[in-house]
N, C-alpha and C positions, 0 to 999 in steps of 0.2 A: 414467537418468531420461529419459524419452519429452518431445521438444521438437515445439512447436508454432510456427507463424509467425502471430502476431495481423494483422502487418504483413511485407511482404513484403518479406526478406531480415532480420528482424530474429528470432530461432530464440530463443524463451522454453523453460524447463522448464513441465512441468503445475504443479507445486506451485510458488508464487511465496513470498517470504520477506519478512514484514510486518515493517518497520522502525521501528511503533509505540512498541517498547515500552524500546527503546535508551534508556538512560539517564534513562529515567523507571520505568515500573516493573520495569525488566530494569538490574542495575548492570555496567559495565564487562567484570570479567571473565566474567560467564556469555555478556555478550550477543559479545562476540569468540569461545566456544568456539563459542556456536551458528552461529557465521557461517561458522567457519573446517568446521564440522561441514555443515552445509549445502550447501557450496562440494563439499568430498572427497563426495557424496553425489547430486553434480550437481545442486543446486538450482546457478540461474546469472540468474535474474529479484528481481532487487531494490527493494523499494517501501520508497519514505521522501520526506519532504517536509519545508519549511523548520519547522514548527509542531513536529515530532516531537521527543523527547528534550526537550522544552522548548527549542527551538532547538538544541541540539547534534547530535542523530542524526546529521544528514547528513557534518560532519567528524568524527566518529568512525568512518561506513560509509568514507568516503574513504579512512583510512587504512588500515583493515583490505584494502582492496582494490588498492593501491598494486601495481601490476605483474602485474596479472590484471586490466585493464580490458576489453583485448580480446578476452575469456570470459566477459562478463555483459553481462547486459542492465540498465540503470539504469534506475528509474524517478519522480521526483519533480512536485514541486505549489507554485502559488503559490495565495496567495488568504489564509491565515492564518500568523501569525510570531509568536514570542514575545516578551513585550516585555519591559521594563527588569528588572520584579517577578523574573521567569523568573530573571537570574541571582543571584537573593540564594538560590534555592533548592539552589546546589550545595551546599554542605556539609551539607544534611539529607535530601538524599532518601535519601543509604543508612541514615540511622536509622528514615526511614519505612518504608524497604524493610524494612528488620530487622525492623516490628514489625509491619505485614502478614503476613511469611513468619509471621511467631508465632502471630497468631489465624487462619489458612488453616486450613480442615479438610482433613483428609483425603480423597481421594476415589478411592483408587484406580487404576489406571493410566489415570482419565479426563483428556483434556487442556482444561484450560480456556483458551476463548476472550481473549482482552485488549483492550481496546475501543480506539482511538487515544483519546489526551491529551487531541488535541483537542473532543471529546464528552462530557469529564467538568465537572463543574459546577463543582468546583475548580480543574480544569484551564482553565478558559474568564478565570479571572482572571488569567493568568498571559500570553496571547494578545490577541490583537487582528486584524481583518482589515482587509483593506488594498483597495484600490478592484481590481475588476477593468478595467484599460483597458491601454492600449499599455505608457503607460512603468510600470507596476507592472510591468507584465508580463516586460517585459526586463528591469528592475533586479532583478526577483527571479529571474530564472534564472540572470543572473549570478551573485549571490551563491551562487545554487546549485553551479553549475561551479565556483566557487572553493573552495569547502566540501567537495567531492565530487572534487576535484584529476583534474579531466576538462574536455576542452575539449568535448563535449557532452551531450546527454541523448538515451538514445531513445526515452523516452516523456515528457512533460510535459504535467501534467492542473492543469484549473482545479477548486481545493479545493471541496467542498462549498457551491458559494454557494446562498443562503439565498432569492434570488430571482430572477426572471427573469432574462438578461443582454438586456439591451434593447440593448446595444453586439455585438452578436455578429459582429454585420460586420468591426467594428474586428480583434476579437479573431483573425478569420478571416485577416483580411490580415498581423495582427503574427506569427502562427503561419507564415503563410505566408514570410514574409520568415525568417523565424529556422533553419527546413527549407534553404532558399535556400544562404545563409550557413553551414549545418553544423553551425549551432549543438543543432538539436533534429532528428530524424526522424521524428520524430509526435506528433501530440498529443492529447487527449481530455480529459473530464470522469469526476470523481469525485465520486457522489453516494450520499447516503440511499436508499434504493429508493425510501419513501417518497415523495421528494421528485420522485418521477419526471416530474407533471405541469406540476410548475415548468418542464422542459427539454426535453419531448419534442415541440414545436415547431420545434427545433434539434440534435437529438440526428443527423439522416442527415449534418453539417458537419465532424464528429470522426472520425477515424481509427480510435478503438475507445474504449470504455465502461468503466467501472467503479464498479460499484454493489455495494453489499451484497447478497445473496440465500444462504439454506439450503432444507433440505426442507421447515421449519415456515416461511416467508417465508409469509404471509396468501396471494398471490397467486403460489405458485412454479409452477403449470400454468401463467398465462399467461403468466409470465416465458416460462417453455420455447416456448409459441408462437413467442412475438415475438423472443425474443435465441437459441433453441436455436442455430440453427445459423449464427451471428455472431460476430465477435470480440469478445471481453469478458475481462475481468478480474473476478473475482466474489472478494469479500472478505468474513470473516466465513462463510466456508463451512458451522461446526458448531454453528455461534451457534443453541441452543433448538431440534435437530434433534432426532430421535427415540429416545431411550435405547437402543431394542429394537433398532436398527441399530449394528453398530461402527464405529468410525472409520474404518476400511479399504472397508465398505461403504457412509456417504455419501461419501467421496471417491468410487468408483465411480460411485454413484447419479449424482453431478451431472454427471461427466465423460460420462457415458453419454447427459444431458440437455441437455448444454452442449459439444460433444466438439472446441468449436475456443477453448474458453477458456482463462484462466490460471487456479487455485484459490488465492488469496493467503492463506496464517495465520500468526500470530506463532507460534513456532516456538521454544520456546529450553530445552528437555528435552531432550536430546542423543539419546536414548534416542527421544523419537516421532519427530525428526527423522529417524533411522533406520528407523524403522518406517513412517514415512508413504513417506520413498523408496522405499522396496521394493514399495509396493504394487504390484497388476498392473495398470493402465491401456490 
């Protein structure tokens, strides 16, 4: 698998492995084959944050990665957590799950996209966001490294906030202090595309980016201006992209448009995870 450095000395795969869908709508054992599948496949960029799984994702990835730290790259978020609601849902999401798989259509060997938790309407009652400032900021990474049984992170992004950050100073100096200390070696924002004008006042302060964008993204030529040849993390890669192209060929397309990013998708078909790695890049 062809590695890239968003950040220098920090060596990502292209295809990064979206940790969405962990224990919400991926149950236990598929989402450990795909991990373990991934890993042997040299996917080695990992994305999950404290809100995924319903709160759980993060120590479930911990585990599965116990004594292969020093072979991946972590990547996690503060800004949204699940709340109290969240743990009354363990013993039904695998009946939900069951009955989803039920009504799924068929579709072919197309893979469908999985949205994060956190952007479903049902899913939003389940969370809660929490202030972006200093001490969020630390208490929630902490809990991160505890969760994720690693003394630190090498990416940590503030979650999709919803408005300005009008503290971003603050936020600059706490990032700063945390890189310092060892705790974290970069940091960035994780947004909406849409939401781009919320943050592009402040977007040159972050270490690298990540945003949604495909081929069908309303604005995906200017994306390619302005981020082509920048480090980014692009999530949602196939999301409403063009039938008429295959899988193998929007990976290509973007990386071709994008050729120093990471391509983030949930991933848990054993079988495309295979497929996607082997593309030519």
């Amino acid at each position: 698998m062809k590695k890239i450095e968003l950040v220098s000395g920090i060596e990502s795969s292209i295809l990064g492995f979206g940790c969405a869908p962990i224990l919400g709508s991926e149950g236990a054992t598929k989402s450990k084959r795909a991990i373990a599948c991934a890993l042997d496949c040299g996917i080695n960029h990992f994305d999950v944050a404290r809100s995924y799984g319903y709160g759980e994702a993060e120590s479930f990835l911990g585990k599965q990665l116990l004594g292969k730290r020093l072979n991946v790259v972590l990547a996690s978020k503060f800004g949204i957590k699940a709340n109290n609601k969240a743990k009354l849902l363990a013993p039904i999401k695998p009946i939900v799950r069951y009955l989803k798989q039920k009504r799924k259509p068929s579709h072919g060997s197309e893979q469908p996209q999985v949205i994060p938790v956190a952007n479903s309407n049902v899913a939003d009652k389940f969370h809660y966001r929490i202030e972006f400032n200093e001490s969020e900021m630390i208490k929630s990474l902490h809990q991160s490294l505890k969760a994720l049984k690693t003394d630190y992170l090498d990416y940590f992004f503030i979650h999709e906030p919803l408005h300005t950050l009008e503290n971003i100073d603050e936020l600059c100096n706490t990032a700063l202090k945390l890189k310092q200390s060892g705790k974290i070696r970069a940091w960035g924002i994780a947004y909406m595309y849409h939401q781009l004008e919320l943050h592009e006042s402040y977007l040159n302060v972050f270490d690298v980016l990540q945003f949604s964008n495909s081929l069908k993204e309303y604005d995906y030529n200017n994306n390619v201006k302005l981020r082509g040849d920048k480090a980014n993390i692009i999530f949602s890669p196939l999301r409403g992209s063009n039938t008429s192209l295959s899988i193998s060929e929007r990976f290509q397309r973007i990386h071709k448009d994008f050729p120093s990013s990471v391509m983030l998708c949930s991933m848990y078909n054993e079988r495309h995870i295979r497929d996607n790695a082997a593309i030519n890049f």
